[in-house]
C-alpha positions in Angstrom: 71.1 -28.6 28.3 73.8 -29.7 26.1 76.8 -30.8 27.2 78.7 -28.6 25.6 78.0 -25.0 26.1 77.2 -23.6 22.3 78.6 -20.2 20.9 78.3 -18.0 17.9 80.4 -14.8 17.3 80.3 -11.7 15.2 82.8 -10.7 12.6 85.1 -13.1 13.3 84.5 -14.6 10.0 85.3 -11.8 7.9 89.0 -11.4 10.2 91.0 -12.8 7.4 94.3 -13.6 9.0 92.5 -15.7 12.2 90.3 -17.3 9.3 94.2 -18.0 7.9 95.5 -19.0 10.8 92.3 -21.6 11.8 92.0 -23.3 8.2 95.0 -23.0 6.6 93.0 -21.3 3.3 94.7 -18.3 2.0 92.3 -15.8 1.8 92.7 -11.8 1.9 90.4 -9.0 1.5 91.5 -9.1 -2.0 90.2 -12.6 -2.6 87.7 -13.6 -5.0 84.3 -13.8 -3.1 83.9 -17.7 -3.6 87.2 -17.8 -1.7 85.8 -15.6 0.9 82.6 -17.8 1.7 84.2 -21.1 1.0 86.8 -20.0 3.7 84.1 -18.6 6.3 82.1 -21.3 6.0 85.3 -23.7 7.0 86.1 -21.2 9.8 82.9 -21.3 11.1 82.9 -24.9 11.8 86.1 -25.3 12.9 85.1 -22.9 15.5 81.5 -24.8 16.2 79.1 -22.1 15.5 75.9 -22.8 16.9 73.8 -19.6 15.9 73.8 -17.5 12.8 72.4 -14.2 13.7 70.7 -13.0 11.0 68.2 -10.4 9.9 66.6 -8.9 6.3 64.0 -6.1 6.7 67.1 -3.1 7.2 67.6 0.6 6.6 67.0 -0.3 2.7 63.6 -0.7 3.1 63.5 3.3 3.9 64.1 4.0 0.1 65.1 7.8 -0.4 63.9 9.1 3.4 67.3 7.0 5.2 69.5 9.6 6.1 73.4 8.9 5.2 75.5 9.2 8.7 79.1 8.1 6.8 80.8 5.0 8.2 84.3 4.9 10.0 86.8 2.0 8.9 85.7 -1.2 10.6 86.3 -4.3 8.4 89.6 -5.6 6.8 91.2 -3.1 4.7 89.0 -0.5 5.7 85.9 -1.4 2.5 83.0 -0.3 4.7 84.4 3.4 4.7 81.6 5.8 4.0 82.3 9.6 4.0 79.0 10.4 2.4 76.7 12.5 4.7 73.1 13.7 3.4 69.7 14.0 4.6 66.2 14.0 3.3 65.3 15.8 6.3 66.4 19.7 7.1 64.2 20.3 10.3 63.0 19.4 13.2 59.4 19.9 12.5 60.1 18.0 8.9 60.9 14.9 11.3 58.2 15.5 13.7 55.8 15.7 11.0 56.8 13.3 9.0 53.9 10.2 7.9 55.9 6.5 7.4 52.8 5.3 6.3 52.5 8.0 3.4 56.0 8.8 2.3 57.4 4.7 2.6 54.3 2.7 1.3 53.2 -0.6 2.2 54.4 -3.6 0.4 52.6 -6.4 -1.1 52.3 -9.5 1.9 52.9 -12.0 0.0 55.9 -10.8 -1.3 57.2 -10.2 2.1 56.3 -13.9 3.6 58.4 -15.1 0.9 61.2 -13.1 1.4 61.2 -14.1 4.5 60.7 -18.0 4.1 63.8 -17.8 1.2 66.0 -16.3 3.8 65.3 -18.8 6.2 66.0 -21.5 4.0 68.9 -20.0 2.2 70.5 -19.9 5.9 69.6 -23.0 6.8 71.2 -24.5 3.7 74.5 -22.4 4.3 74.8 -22.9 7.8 72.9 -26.4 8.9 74.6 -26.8 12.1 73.2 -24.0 13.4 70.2 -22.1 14.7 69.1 -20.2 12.1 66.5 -17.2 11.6 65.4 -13.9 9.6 64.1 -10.6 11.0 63.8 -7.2 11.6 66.8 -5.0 12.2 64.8 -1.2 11.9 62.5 -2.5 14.5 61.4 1.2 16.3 64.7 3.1 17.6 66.5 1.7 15.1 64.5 2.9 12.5 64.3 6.4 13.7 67.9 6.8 13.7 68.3 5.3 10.2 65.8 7.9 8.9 66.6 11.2 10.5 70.2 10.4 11.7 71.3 11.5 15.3 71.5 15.4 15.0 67.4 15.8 13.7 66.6 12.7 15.8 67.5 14.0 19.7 66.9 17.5 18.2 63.0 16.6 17.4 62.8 14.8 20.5 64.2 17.3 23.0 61.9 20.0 21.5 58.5 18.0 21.8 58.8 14.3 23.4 55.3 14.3 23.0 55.1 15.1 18.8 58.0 12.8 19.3 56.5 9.7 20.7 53.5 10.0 18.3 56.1 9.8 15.4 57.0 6.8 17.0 53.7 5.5 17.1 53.2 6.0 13.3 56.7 4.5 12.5 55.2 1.6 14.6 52.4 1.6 13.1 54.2 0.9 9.3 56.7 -1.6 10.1 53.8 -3.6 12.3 53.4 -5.1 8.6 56.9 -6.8 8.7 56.2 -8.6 11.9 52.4 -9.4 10.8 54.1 -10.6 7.6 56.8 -12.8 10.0 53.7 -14.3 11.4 52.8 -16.1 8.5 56.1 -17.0 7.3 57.2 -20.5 7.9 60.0 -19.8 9.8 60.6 -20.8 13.5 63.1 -18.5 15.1 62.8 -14.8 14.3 65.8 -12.1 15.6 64.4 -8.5 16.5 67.2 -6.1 16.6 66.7 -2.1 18.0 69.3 -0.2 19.3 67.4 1.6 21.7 69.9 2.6 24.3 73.8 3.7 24.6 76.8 2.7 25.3 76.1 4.2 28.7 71.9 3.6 29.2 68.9 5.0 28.0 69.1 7.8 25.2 65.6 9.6 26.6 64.2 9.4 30.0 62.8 6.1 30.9 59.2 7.2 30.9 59.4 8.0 27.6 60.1 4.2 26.4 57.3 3.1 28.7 54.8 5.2 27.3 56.3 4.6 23.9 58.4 1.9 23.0 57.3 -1.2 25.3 53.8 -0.9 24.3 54.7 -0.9 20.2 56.9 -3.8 21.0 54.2 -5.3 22.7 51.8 -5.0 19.6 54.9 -5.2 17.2 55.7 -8.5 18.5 52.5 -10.3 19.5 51.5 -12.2 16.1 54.4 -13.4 15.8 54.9 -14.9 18.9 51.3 -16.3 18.9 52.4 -18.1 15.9 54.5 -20.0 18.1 57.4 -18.6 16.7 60.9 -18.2 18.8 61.2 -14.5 19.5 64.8 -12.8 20.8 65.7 -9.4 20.9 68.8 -7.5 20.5 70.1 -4.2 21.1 73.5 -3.0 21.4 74.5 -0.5 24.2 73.5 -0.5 28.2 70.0 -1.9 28.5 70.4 -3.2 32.0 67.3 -1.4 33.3 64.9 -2.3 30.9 65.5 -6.0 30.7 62.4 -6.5 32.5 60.1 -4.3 30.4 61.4 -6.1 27.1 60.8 -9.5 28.8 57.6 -8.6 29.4 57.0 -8.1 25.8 56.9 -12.2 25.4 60.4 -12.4 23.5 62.2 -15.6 24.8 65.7 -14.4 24.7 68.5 -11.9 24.9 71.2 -10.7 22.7 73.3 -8.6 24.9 77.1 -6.3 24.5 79.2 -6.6 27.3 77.8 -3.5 29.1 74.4 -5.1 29.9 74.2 -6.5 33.2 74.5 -10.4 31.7 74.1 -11.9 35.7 70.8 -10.5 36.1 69.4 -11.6 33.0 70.4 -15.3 34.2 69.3 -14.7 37.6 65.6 -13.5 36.6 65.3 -15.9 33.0 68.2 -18.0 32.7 66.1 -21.1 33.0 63.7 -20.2 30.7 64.9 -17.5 28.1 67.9 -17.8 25.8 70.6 -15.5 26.1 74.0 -14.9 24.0 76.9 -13.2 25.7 78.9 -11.4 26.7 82.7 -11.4 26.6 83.9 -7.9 26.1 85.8 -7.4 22.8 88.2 -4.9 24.1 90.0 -7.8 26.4 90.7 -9.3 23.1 92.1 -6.3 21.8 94.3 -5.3 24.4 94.0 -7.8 27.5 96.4 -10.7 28.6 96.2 -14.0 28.4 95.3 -13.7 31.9 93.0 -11.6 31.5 91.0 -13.7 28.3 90.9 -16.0 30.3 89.2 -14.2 33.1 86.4 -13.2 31.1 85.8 -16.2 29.5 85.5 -17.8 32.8 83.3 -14.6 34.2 80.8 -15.4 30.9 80.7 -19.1 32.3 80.3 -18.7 35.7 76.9 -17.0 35.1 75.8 -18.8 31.7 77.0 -23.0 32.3 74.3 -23.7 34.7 71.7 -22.2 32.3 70.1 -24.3 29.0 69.6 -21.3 26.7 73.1 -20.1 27.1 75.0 -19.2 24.1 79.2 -17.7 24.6 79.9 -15.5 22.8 82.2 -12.0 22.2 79.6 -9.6 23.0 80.5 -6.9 20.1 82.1 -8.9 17.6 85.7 -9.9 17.1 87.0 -7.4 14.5 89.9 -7.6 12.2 92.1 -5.3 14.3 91.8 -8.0 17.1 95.4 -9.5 17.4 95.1 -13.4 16.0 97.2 -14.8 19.0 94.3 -13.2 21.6 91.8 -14.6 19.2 93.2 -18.1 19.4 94.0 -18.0 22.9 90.1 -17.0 23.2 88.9 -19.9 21.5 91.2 -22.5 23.2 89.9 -21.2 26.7 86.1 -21.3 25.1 87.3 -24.7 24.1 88.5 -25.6 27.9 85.9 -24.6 29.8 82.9 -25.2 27.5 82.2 -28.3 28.8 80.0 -28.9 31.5 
């Protein structure tokens, strides 16, 4: 347990005016893109990064079948618009019938294990201080969304949760040779990202994930930690009530947003699982001092007396955060981190 406790955030190295304000560089969403890394690189150890959350196997890997959902302004000077909508897919029974296996391909091993490995090491060279990794991001749910987008997705699966859990099954069944890949890879840590739940819980009825989800994360996940590899899962959204089923999947931590239940998760594994968390970004946004500092010292209370805790903003810090509540965060980070 060190005796600091260590933190990572999200985004807050690509909020140009904090990175101004922390490190003195004068950088903009206009600047050059040496600028941009030299200056998040310096903003990042000025605010003792610990963890670099990191994956590589993402929607791209879906080649012509993702489906285009459009993106709404979210970084600095609104770059990541997207207002492009399109589909592979026009029906329900296209998406239920639809073969991973046939349409995507499989790709060569070898070529994967060293993508993989050169990740790694290209994060570990960039970002030494910290814990570093490589991944999966289109791990199940995930995946499913980024091919069929939301509309065809709870469409297909309202109409036949049974066609749609064996779609699951064969999506499973083609990105198993990621993980099986992973396995071999020399890499220690590995980060498995699925957004399988909402802002407010489960998206389909629990059973549904325990007939289908938890077992493919069970196979999914098994190689790779028998290789002795560091496993942790995240997932954004409410996933308070399956904590238990995805612990019981072997992974040995938790990447959590603010709505998941945080106090359980160090109540049942805090002394043997890592987990990263989970300061609600809206307080930033529109909160007090008094109130920062609340939350900070709610994230504490539950996470100091575990090793494996990391603090953190538990859906990034994004550029519309107002610098002053940002500062303010880190000093009382800074404050109470110490145990």
């Amino acid at each position: 347990m060190p005796a600091r406790v260590p933190r990572t955030e999200y985004s807050a190295e690509t909020h140009w005016d904090l990175i101004k304000a922390v490190t003195g560089i004068d950088v903009g969403v206009g600047s050059p893109g040496e600028v941009k890394t030299a200056a998040g690189r310096a903003f990042r150890l000025a605010w003792n990064y610990d963890f670099a959350w990191c994956t590589l196997i993402a929607r791209q890997a879906l080649g012509q079948y993702k489906t285009s959902m459009g993106h709404a302004v979210y970084a600095a000077g609104g770059v990541d618009y997207d207002d492009k909508i399109g589909s592979a897919f026009e029906t329900p029974e296209q998406v239920l019938a639809f073969d991973p296996r046939e349409s995507l391909g499989m790709r060569d091993r070898g070529e994967m294990i060293r993508a993989f490995e050169e990740q790694y090491k290209a994060n570990c060279a960039a970002y030494p201080e910290c814990v570093n990794m490589t991944g999966v991001y289109i791990t199940l749910v995930s995946g499913l969304i980024d091919l069929f987008g939301w509309d065809l997705l709870l469409t297909a699966a309202g109409l036949d949760p049974k066609g749609f859990g064996e779609l699951t099954n064969r999506y499973s069944a083609w990105i198993q040779q990621y993980f099986d890949a992973l396995a071999d890879a020399d890499v220690p840590v590995v980060m498995i990202h699925d957004d399988m739940v909402w802002t407010s819980g489960a998206i389909f009825h629990p059973r549904w994930y325990r007939e289908y989800v938890f077992p493919n994360y069970k196979r999914q996940f098994a190689p790779v930690i028998e290789s002795g590899k560091r496993v942790l899962y995240t997932s954004d959204g409410s996933y308070t009530e399956f904590i238990d089923d995805i612990a019981e999947c072997g992974v040995h931590g938790f990447v959590m947003e603010p709505t998941t239940d945080m106090a359980y998760i160090a109540e049942r594994y805090g002394k043997t699982h890592v987990f990263v968390g989970n300061a609600d970004t809206r307080i930033l946004l529109y909160g007090t001092k008094e109130q920062i500092r609340a939350e900070v010292g709610r994230c504490m209370a539950i996470g100091k007396r575990c090793p494996g805790f990391f603090m953190a903003v538990g859906n990034h810090i994004p550029p519309n955060t107002p610098v002053d509540n940002a500062l303010y965060y880190n000093e009382v980070y800074e404050e109470l981190s110490r145990r």
